[in-house]
C-alpha positions as CSV (number, residue, x, y, z in Angstrom):
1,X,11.2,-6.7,-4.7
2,X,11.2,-6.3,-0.9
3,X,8.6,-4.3,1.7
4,X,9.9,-1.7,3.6
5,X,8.2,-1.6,7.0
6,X,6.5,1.2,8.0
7,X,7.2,1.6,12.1
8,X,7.2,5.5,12.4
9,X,5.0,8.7,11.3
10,X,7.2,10.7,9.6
11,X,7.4,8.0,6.9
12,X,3.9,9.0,6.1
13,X,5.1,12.7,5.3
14,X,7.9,11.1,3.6
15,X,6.2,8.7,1.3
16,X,3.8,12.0,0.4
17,X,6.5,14.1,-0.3
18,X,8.4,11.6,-2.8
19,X,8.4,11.9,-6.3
20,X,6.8,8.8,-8.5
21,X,5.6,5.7,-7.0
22,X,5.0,4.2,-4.1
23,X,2.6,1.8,-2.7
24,X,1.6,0.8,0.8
25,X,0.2,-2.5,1.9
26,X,-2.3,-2.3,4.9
27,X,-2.1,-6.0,6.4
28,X,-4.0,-7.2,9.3
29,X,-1.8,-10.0,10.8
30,X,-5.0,-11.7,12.9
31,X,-6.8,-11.7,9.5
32,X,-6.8,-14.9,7.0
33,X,-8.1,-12.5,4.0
34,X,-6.0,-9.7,5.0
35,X,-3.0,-12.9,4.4
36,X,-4.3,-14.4,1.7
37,X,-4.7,-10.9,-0.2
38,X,-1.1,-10.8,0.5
39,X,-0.2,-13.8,-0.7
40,X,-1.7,-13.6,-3.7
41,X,-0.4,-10.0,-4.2
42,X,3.1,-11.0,-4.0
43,X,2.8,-14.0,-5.9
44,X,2.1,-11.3,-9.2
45,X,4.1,-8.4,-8.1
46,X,6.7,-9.3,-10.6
47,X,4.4,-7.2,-12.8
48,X,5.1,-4.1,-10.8
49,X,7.6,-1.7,-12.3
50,X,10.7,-1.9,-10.6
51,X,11.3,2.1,-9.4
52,X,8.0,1.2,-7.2
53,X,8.6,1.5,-3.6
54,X,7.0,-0.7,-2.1
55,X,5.6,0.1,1.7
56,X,4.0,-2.2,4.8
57,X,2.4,-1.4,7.8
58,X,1.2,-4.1,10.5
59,X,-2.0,-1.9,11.0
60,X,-2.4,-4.0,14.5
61,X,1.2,-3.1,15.6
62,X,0.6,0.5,14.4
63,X,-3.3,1.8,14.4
64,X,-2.1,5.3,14.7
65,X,-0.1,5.0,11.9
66,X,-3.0,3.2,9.7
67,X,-5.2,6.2,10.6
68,X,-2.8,8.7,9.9
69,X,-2.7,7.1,6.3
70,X,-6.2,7.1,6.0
71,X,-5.9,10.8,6.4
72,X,-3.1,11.6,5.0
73,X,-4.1,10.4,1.9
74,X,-8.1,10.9,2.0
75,X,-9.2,7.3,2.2
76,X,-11.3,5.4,3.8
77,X,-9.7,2.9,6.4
78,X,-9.7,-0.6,4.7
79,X,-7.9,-4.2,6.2
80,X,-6.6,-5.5,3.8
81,X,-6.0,-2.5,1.8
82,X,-3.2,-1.1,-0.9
83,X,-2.8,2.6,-1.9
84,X,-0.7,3.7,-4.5
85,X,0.5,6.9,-4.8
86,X,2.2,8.9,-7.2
87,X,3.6,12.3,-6.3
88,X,2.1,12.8,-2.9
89,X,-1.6,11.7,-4.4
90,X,-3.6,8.6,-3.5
91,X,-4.5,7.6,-7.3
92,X,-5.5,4.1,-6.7
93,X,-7.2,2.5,-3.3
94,X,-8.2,-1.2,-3.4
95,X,-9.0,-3.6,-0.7
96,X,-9.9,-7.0,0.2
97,X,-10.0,-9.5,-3.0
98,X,-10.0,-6.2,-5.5
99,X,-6.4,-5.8,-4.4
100,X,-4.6,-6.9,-7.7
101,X,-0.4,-6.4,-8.7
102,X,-1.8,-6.6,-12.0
103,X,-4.4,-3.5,-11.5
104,X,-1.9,-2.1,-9.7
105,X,0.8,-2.2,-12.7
106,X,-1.5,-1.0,-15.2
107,X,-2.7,2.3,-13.0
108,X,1.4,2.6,-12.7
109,X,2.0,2.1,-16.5
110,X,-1.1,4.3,-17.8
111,X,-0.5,7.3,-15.6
């Protein structure tokens, strides 16, 4: 599995407007939690079906775009933070050491 970087705000739209699953990875590169919760994240995301798109945005290289999210999907902003959604919907929000690729797989599998 690879991240796709987030860079521009039309992605946004365009990860709300896909069908199935996507996730999106809110990393704070001056932050060690924000890097160990990614760490430890993709040490397990094995466990995350494969059809997953996986999405991440430096939210200090792109604050507009980590607001926009926020918004967008009707969250509160969060560093380190993971949303997954499923048909344009935000049905899972997780941050700091709840962020789990296990939780994660298991919202995927059981909705």
């Amino acid at each position: 599995m690879q991240w796709k970087n987030i860079t521009n705000p039309e992605q946004v739209s365009e990860i709300q407007q896909q069908e199935g699953y996507s996730l999106i990875f809110k990393h704070s590169t001056r932050c060690s939690v924000s890097s160990m919760a990614k760490r430890r994240f993709e040490m397990d995301w094995s466990v995350i079906p494969e059809n997953t798109r996986l999405y991440f945005l430096d939210l200090i290289s792109y604050r507009a775009i980590s607001a926009q999210i926020a918004d967008t999907f009707q969250v509160q902003h969060e560093s380190p933070q993971i949303l997954v959604v499923k048909n344009g919907d935000c049905i899972l929000d997780a941050s700091h050491s709840d962020i789990s690729a296990e939780e994660v797989a298991e919202v995927i599998n059981n909705n």
